[in-house]
N, C-alpha and C positions, 0 to 999 in steps of 0.2 A: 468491361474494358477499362475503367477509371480507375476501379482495385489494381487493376495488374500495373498501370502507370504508375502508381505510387503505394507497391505492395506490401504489406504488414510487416514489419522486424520486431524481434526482440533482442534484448543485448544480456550477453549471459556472461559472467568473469570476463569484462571485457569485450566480448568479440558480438557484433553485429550479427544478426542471422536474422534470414528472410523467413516469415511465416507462410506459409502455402494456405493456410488458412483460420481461422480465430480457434486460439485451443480452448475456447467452451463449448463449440462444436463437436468436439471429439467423445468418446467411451473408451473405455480399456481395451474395446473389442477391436478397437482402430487406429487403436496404437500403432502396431507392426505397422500396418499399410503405412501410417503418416513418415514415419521414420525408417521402413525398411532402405530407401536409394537417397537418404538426404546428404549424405557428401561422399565424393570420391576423395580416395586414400593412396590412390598410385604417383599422383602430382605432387613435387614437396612441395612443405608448408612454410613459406619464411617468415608468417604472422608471428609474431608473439602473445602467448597463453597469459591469463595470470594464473595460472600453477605451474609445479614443477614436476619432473620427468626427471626419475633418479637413473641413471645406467648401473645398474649388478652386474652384468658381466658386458663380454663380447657380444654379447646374443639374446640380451634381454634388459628391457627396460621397464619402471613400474614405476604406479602416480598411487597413490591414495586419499583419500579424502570420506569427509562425513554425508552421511545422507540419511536422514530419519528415517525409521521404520514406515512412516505414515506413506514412502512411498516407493517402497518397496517394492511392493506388488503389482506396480506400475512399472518398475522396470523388470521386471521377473515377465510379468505377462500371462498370459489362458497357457495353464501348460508349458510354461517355459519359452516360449515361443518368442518373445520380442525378445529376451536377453542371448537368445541362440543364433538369433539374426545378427544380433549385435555381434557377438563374437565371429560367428561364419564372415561377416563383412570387413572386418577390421585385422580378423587373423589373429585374436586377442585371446587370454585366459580372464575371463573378470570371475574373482571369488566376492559373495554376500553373505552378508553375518545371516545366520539363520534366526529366525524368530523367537528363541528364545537364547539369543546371543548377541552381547553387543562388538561394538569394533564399525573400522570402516570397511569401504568396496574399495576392494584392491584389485588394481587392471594391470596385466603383466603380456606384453606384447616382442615381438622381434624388432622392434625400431622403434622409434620416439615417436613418426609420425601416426602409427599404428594403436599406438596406447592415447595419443592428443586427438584421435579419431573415436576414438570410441569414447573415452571422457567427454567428448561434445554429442555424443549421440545421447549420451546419459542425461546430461545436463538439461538436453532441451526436452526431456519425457520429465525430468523434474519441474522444470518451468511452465510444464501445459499443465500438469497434477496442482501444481502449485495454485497458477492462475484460478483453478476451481474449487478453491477452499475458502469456506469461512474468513472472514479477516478476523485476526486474534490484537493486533496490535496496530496504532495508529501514530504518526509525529504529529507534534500538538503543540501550539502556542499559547500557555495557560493565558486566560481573557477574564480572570474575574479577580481583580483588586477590590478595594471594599465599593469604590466610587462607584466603579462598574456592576456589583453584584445590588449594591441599593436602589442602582435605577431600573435596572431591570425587573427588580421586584414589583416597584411603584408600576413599570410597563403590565406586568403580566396582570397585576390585580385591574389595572384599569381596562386592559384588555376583556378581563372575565368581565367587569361591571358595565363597562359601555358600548362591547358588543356582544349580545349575548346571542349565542347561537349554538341549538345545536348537536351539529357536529364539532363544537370546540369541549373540549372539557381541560380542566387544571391539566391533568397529568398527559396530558402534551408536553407540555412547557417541561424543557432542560433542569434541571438542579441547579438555580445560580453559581455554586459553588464549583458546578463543573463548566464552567461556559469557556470555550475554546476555540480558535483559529486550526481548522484543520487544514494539513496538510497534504496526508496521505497514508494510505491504508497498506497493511500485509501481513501476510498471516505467516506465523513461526512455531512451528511445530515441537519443536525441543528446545532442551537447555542450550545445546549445539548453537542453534541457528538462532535463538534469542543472544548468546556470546558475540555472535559474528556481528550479529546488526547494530551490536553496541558497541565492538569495535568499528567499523563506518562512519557509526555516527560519532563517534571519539574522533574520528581519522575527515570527518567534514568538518568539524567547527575550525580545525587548522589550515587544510585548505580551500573552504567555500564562506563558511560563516562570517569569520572575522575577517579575512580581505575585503568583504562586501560592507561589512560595516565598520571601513577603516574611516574615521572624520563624521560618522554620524551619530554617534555613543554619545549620549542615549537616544537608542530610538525609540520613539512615541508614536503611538497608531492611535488615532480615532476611532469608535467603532458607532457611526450614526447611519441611520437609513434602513429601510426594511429591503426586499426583495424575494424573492420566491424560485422553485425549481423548477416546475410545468409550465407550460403555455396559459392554463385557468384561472386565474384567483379564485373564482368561485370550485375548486378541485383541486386542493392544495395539499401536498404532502408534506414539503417541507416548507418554512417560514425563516429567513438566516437574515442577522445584523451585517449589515455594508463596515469595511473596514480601509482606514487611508491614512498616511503617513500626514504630521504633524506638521513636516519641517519640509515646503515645497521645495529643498534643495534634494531633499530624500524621497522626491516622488517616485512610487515606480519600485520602491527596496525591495519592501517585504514581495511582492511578487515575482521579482529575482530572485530574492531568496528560498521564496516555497519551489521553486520553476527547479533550481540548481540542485536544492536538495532530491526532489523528485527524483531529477535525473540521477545522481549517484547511486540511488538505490535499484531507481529502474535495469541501470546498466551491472550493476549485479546481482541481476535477478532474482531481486525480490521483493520489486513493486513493480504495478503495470502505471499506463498509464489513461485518465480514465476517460474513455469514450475517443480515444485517439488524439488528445488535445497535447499539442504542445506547452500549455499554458493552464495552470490548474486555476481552479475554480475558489477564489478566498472567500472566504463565509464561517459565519460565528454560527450555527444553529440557535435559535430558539423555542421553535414548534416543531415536535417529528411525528407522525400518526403514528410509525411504530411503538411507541410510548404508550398508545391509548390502551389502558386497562380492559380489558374483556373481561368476560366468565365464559367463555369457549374455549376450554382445556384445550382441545383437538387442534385448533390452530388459533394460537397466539400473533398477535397484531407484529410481533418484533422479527417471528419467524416465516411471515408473509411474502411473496417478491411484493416490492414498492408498488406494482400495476395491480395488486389483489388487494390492498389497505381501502380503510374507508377513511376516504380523503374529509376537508372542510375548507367551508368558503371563506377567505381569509380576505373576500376585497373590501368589507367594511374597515378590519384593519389598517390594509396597506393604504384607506382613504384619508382614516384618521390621524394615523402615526407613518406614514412613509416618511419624515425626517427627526425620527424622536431621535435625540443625541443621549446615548449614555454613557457615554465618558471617554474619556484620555487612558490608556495603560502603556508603561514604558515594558520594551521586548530586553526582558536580562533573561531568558534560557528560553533552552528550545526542548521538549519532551520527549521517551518514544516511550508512550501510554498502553497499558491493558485497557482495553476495552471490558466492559459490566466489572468495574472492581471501583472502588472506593477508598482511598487514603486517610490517613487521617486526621488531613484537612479539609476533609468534602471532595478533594481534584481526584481523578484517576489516578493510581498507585502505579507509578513508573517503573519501566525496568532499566532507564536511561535519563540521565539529564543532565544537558551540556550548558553552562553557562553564556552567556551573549555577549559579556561585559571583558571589556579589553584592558 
């Protein structure tokens, strides 16, 4: 009854849509059923898209646009099945590049509203496929100046020596060199959609970044304090540095900041958001169990869900060091990082990076 009060949406190019239910719940096989009746097309629409709707003649109109092969098959369906419903419903012709073709899905209908009908049924079978992928790419507030990478060093060695235990071992502990403020996670399948999020994130430092940090340049963050992700200490998966702005006229930024960015990508769909929170979660990582080095080829500690790791007690730590200070770093760019790559600075090798500085 609480769900249906305040029902699940997600925002795709734009437009707001109610989820009927979480799309990690779904298979291929349930597709059709989730999307066979999700919107009527007889009512006009006088929302505005953000795409466009070309008219060719009197009597037909067509939109086109990219969509990775990775998810293709998802809108194709068992047998053709979901893309047949798509068309029977909407009164539409959608052509797909075949698999050993590229180009985009071109939708060709009798009226505008007929072809912006069926692009939204597309759309939201690509944001349920999506939401169940790997994350390939994260935005990142690089955290390791020298100040910050030598204390942390000094942390981890004294952590190994003064608490020892274990389920801790070194190769827990992050790469100084990659230590970062995460933002938020999504996966991009192609060159395609790795372009698009780098025009975004070109097109947010214009309108979100720098208005937020009009009069506080430079910004400087703290990163002092331990905290944890489970309810355990003694059952710790992760271990992350607290993070706070410098300049208490600038309390409160960087969490605007991560909060605003979020949302521009959430709303075109291609970040979710995680656990329903309006309000993301700011954390430097420094201990992940998935790091932990095994010799069980078969299942690798990184390729684990998070509830299958073999966690460590981490409360002698947060007894000893819950306010270890490692230092000051001032925020001049904002990342969108590959995930498991390595630049050739030690930081994650971007495919995006926006400067901060005004």
């Amino acid at each position: 009854m609480l769900r249906n009060l305040k029902p699940e949406v997600v925002w795709i190019e734009g437009r707001c849509y109610r989820a009927n239910d979480s799309p990690a719940e779904f298979n291929s096989m349930q597709e059709h059923d989730l999307y066979e009746n999700e919107i009527t097309f007889e009512e006009p629409d006088d929302e505005e898209d953000d795409f466009k709707v070309e008219m060719l003649d009197n009597s037909r109109y067509c939109t086109s646009f990219h969509v990775s092969k990775h998810y293709l098959g998802s809108i194709i369906g068992k047998k053709g099945a979901i893309i047949s419903g798509i068309k029977r419903d909407t009164k539409t012709d959608i052509k797909i590049p075949k698999h050993d073709q590229t180009g985009d899905v071109v939708i060709l209908g009798p009226a505008e509203s007929n072809v912006k009908a069926a692009r939204r049924r597309i759309n939201m079978i690509i944001m349920s496929s999506r939401m169940k992928q790997t994350s390939t790419h994260f935005l990142s507030i690089p955290m390791n100046n020298a100040d910050i990478v030598k204390e942390f060093e000094k942390f981890k060695e004294r952590v190994l020596q003064e608490c020892p235990n274990p389920t801790l071992e070194e190769s827990l502990f992050i790469r100084s060199h990659k230590l970062h403020l995460t933002l938020g996670v999504m996966s991009l399948m192609d060159n395609d959609e790795r372009i698009q999020v780098t025009n975004l994130l070109t097109e947010a430092r214009d309108t979100i970044v720098i208005p937020l940090l009009q009069g506080h340049v430079p910004l400087k963050i703290r990163l002092k304090g331990l905290s944890y992700m489970n309810d355990d200490p003694k059952a710790i998966n992760v271990l992350y540095g607290r993070v706070q702005e410098e300049d208490w006229a600038a309390a409160g930024l960087i969490q605007k900041l991560g909060d605003a960015l979020v949302d521009h990508f959430y709303k075109a769909g291609f970040m979710k958001k995680e656990f329903g929170r309006e309000n993301i979660k700011l954390h430097v990582t420094f201990i992940n169990t998935k790091y932990r080095e095994t010799t069980d080829v078969d299942a690798p500690q990184q390729n684990q869900t998070i509830n299958n790791r073999k966690t460590f007690d981490g409360s002698e730590i947060l007894e000893k060091f819950a306010d270890y200070d490692f230092g000051v770093m001032e925020v001049t760019e904002i990342h969108l990082s590959q995930r498991h790559t390595m630049g050739p600075d030690g930081y994650y090798q971007p495919t995006c990076i926006i400067s901060c500085k005004i």
